[in-house]
C-alpha positions in Angstrom: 179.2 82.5 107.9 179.4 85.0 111.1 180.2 88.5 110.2 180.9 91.6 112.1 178.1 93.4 110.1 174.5 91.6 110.9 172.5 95.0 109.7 171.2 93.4 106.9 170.0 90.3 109.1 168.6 92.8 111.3 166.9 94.8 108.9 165.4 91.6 107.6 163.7 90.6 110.9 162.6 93.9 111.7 160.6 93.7 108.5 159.4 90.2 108.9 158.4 91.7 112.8 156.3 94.4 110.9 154.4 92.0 108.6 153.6 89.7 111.2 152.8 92.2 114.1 150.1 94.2 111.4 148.7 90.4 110.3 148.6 89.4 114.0 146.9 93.1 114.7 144.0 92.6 111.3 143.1 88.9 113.0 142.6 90.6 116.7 140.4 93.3 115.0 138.4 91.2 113.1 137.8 88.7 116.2 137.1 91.8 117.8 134.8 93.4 115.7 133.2 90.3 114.0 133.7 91.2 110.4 136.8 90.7 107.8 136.3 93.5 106.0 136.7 96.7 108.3 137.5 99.5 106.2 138.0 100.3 102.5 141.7 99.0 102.9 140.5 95.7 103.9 138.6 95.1 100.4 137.5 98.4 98.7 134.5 96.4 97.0 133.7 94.3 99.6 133.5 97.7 101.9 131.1 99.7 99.5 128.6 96.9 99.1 129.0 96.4 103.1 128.3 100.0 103.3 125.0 100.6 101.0 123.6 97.4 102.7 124.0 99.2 106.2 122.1 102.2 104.6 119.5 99.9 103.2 118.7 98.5 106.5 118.7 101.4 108.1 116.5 102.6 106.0 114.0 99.5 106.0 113.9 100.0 109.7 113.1 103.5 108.8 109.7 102.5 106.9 108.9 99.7 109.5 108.6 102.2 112.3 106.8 104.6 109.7 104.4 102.1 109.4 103.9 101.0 112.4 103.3 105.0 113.9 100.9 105.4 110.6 98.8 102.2 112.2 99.1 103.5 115.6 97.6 106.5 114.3 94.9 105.1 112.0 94.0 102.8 115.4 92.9 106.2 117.1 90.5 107.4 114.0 88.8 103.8 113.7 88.2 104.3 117.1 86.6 107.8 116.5 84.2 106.3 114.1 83.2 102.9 116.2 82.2 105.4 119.2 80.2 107.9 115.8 79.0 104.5 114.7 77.4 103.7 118.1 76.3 106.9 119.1 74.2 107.1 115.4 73.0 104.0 115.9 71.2 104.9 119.3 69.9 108.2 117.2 68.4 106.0 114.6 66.3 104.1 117.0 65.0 107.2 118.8 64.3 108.8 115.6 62.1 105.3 115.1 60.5 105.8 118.4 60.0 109.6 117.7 57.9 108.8 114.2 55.4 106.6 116.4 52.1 108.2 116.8 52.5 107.1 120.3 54.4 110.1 121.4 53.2 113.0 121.8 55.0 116.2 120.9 56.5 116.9 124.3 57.8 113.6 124.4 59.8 114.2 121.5 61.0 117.5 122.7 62.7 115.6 125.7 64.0 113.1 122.8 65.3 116.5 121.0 67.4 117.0 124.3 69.2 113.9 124.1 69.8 114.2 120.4 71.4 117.5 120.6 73.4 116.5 123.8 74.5 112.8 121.6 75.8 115.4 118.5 77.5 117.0 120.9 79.8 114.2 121.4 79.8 113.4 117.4 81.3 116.5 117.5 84.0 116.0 119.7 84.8 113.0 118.5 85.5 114.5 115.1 88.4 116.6 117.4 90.1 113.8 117.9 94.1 114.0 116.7 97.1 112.4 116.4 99.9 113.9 117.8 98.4 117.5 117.2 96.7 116.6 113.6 93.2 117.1 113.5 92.6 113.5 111.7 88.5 113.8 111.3 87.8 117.3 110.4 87.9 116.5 106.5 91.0 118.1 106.2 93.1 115.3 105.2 91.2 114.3 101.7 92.7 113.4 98.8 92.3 115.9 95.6 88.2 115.9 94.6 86.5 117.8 92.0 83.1 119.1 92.4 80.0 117.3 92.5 76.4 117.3 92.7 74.8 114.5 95.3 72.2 112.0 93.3 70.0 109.4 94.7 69.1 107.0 92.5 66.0 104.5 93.0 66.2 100.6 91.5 62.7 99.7 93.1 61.0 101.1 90.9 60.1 99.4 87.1 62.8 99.8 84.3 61.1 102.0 82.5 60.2 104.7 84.7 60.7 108.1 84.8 59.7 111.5 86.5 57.0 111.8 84.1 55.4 108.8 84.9 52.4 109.4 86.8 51.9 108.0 90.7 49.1 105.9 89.8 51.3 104.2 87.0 53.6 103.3 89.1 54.9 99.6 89.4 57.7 97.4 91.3 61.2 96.4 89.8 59.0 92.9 88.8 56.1 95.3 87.5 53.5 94.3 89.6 51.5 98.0 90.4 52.3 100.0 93.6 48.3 100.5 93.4 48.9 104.2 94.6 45.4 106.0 93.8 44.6 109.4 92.8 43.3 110.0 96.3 46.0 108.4 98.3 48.0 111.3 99.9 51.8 111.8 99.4 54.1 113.0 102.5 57.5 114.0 101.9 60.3 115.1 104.0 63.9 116.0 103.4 66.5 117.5 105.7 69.3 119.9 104.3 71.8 122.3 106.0 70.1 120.9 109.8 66.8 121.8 108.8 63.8 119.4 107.7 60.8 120.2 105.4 58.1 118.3 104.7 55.0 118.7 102.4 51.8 116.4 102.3 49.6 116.4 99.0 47.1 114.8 96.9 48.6 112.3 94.4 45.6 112.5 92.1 47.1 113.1 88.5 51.1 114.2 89.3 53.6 112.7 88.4 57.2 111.3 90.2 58.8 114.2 89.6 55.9 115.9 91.2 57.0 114.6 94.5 60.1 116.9 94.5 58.8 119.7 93.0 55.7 120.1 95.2 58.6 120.0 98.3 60.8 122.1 96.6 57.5 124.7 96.3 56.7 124.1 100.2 60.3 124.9 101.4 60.9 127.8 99.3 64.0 126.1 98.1 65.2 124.5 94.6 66.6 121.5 96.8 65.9 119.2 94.1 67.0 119.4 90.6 64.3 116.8 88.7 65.9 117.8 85.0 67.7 113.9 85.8 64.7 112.3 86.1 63.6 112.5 82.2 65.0 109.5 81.3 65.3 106.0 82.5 69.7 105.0 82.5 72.1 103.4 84.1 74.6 105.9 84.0 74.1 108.4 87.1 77.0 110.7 86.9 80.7 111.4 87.9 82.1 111.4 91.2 84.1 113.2 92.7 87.1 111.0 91.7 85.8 111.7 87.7 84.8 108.5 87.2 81.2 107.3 85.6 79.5 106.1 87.9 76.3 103.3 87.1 73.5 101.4 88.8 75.1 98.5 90.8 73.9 95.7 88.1 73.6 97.9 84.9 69.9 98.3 85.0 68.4 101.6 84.7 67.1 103.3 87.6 65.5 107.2 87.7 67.3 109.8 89.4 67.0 112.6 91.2 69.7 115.3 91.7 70.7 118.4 94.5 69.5 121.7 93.4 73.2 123.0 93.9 76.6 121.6 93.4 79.0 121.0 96.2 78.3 120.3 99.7 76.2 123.4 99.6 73.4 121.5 98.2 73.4 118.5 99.9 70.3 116.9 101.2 71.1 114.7 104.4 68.0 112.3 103.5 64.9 112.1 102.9 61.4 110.3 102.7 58.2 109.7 101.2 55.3 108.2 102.1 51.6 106.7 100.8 48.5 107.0 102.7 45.0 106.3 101.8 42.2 108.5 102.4 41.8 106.8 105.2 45.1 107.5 107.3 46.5 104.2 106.9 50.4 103.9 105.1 50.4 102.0 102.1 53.7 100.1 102.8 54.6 98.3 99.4 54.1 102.2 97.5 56.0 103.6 100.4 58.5 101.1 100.4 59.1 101.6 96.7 59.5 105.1 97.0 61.9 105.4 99.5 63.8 102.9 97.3 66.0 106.4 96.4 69.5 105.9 98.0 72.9 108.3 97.6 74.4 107.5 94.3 76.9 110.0 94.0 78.2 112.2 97.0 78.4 115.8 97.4 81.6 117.1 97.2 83.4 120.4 97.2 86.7 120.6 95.0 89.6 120.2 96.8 93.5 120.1 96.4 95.5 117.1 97.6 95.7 117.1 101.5 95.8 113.4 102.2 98.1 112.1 104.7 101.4 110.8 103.7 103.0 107.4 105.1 106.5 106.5 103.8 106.9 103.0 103.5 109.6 102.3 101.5 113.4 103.6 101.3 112.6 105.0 97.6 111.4 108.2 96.4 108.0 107.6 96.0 107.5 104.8 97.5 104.5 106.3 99.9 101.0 105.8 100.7 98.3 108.5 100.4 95.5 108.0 102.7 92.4 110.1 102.4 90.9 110.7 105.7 87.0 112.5 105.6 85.2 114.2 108.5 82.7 112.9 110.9 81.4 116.1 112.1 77.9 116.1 112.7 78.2 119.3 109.7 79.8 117.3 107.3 77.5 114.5 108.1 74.6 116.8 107.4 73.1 116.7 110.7 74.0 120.3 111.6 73.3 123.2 109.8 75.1 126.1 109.1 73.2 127.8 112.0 74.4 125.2 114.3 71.1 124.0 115.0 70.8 120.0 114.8 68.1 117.9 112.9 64.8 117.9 114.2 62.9 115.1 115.7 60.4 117.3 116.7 56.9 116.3 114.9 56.8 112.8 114.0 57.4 113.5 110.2 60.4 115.2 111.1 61.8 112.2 112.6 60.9 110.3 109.5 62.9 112.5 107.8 65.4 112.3 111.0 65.6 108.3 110.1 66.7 108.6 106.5 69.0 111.5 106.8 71.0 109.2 110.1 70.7 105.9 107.7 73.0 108.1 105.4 75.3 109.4 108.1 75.9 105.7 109.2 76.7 104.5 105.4 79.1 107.7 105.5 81.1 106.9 108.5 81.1 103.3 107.7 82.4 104.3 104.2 85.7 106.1 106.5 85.7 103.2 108.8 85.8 100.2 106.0 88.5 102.6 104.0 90.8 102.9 107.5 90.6 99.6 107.8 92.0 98.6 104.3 94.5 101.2 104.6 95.7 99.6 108.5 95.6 96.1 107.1 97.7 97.1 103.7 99.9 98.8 107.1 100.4 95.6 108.5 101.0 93.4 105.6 103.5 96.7 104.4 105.3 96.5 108.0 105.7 92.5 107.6 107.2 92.9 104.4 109.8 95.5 105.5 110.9 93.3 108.6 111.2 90.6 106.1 113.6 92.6 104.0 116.0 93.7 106.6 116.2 90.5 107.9 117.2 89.3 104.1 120.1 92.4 103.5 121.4 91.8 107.2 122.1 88.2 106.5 123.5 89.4 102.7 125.5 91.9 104.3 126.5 89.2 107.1 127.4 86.6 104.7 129.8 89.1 102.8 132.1 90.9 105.4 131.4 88.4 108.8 134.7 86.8 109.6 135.5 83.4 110.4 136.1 83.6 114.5 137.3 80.1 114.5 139.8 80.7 111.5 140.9 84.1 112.1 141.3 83.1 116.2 144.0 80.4 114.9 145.7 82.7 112.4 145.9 85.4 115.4 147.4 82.2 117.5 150.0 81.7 114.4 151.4 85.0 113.5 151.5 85.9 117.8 154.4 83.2 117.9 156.1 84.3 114.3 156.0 87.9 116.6 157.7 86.1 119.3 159.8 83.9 117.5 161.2 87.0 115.4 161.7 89.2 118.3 163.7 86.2 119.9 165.3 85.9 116.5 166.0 89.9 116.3 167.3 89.8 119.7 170.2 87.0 119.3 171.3 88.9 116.2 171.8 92.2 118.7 173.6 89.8 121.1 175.8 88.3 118.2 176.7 91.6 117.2 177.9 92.3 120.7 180.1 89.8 120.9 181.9 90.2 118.1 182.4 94.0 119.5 183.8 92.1 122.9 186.4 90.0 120.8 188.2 93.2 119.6 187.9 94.6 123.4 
């Protein structure tokens, strides 16, 4: 029926106008933007999950880059320690050359040159930083309690200890060093840069002997023989507080630092058998030098170690405990500055042992970096992995349908047109009714 009043009608249309412009205007935003769910009006839960996934990736991309700059930087200490690695290494076999009888003294001064000159650079390699942080100077170590350095010797028989005379002496299969009373005993030791030495008739002393006679000669209680009474497996603690034991659970004899810390720490040693005659009794000597660092010297120390985040938790870090190279902490410099000597030929014995130790230290650092940049990697791979999982969660919850939401946009755009046209022919009917009574 056609009425003079069409505001109803109108009102009608201009509603249904409303519903489908706003539906036609959620389709074009979602093509445009990719996603059904644009804001909390959208879907409220939809929105919030959306939301904490976006911070979650974030946050995993976060901790890959973390890792990746922590293996950047652990890439510029392991290459520190290859060039300290090399440089000792060329030390070592000069220190070999230097303990030949066939150099004379001057020629070992010239060798002294090119020692001091190769520290040097030891030196500056321990410089070397990270975007300002000092990574080699021992600063960056995890927490350590004090400890006194032991070596330990598994050469020797089972049963020995530092009471058991020279001459008694026999091999880990107990076959007899055949040392005699009138062999002669050299021994050399290097602590704070400086090397002392001692020769002396074994005759009647004892293994113990051996470092008390030294610690007479240098004036110093270097060694602390009180270890040696008794033949165990058990050495000590390190600096960590755990026991720490002979490799395979046998006993050995040890012998310990005079002084706790890093105070008392003897770079290396040696000690060697000669006949009457001159001539080195190499199986005895062999044994003897069988002594090798059980337990490190250490200074107590808070927690400094270097922190890498690697997760998007509290406490999901990694502490990595960094120590120095420094030809100091590698006790090849003294507290004088002086370096070791390779001066006489039993100082470069000395020299030999005391760089054989260095190496194993810096190898110790090196192996450790390495662990720590391959856990990095595998860390890093496991993070990409992640954020590649949540972005396709995330994806899979709040992507639109292009296809679907590009048809419904098609749809509602002609129910726009189709109720404007509509709206419009009601105007035009109400204005000809208006005509008629003209």
């Amino acid at each position: 029926m056609a009425t003079i009043s069409a505001y109803a009608q109108q009102v009608g249309l201009l509603n249904q106008l409303n519903m489908n412009t706003n539906a036609a205007v959620k389709n074009a935003k979602r093509v445009a933007t990719g996603q059904k769910v644009n804001s909390a009006a959208d879907d409220a839960s939809l929105y919030a999950i959306a939301k904490q996934m976006e911070a979650e990736v974030k946050s995993l991309n976060q901790a890959s880059s973390n890792t990746q700059t922590g293996s950047s930087m652990l890439k510029v200490a392991d290459g520190a320690m290859s060039n300290t690695v090399d440089i000792l290494t060329s030390l070592k076999e000069k220190a070999i050359a230097a303990a030949n009888s066939t150099y004379k003294d001057s020629d070992r001064a010239a060798m002294q040159a090119e020692f001091n000159q190769y520290l040097d650079q030891v030196n500056d390699n321990a410089m070397v930083n990270y975007n300002g942080i000092n990574l080699m100077n021992g600063s960056y170590t995890s927490a350590t309690q004090e400890t006194t350095q032991a070596y330990t010797n598994t050469s020797l028989a089972k049963d020995t200890t530092g009471a058991t005379k020279l001459t008694d002496l026999a091999d880990r299969n107990g076959s007899s060093l055949n040392i005699a009373s009138t062999d002669n005993i050299t021994v050399s030791y290097v602590k704070d840069g400086k090397t002392f030495n001692t020769t002396y008739s074994a005759g009647d002393t004892t293994l113990e002997d051996i470092f008390n006679n030294i610690n007479t000669a240098s004036g110093d209680t270097a060694f602390d023989t009180s270890s040696m009474a008794t033949a165990t497996a058990e050495i000590g603690t390190d600096s960590s507080g755990k026991k720490v034991y002979t490799v395979d659970g046998s006993n050995g004899v040890t012998v310990k630092a005079g002084e706790a810390g890093t105070a008392g720490m003897i770079a290396g040693f040696s000690i060697s058998v000669t006949d009457s005659a001159g001539n080195k009794k190499n199986t005895a000597t062999n044994a003897l030098s069988g002594f090798s660092e059980s337990i490190a010297a250490a200074n107590k120390s808070d927690d400094n170690a270097l922190n890498v985040q690697i997760g998007t938790e509290s406490g999901q870090s990694m502490n990595m405990s960094i120590g120095g190279i420094s030809a100091r902490a590698l006790g090849l410099q003294g507290s004088d500055g002086k370096y070791i000597s390779v001066g006489t030929r039993e100082d470069a014995e000395a020299a030999i042992s005391a760089l054989d130790n260095a190496i194993n230290k810096v190898l110790d650092q090196q192996t450790t970096i390495g662990a720590y940049t391959s856990r990095l990697e595998y860390t890093d791979k496991n993070l990409t992995t992640q954020s590649e999982n949540v972005t396709n969660a995330k994806s899979t919850l709040i992507d639109a349908d292009l296809a679907k939401e590009i048809t419904q946009y098609a749809t509602n755009n002609m129910l726009v047109q189709a109720t404007q046209t509509m709206l419009a022919q009601s105007y035009k009917n109400s204005t000809w009714f208006l005509n008629l009574l003209g």
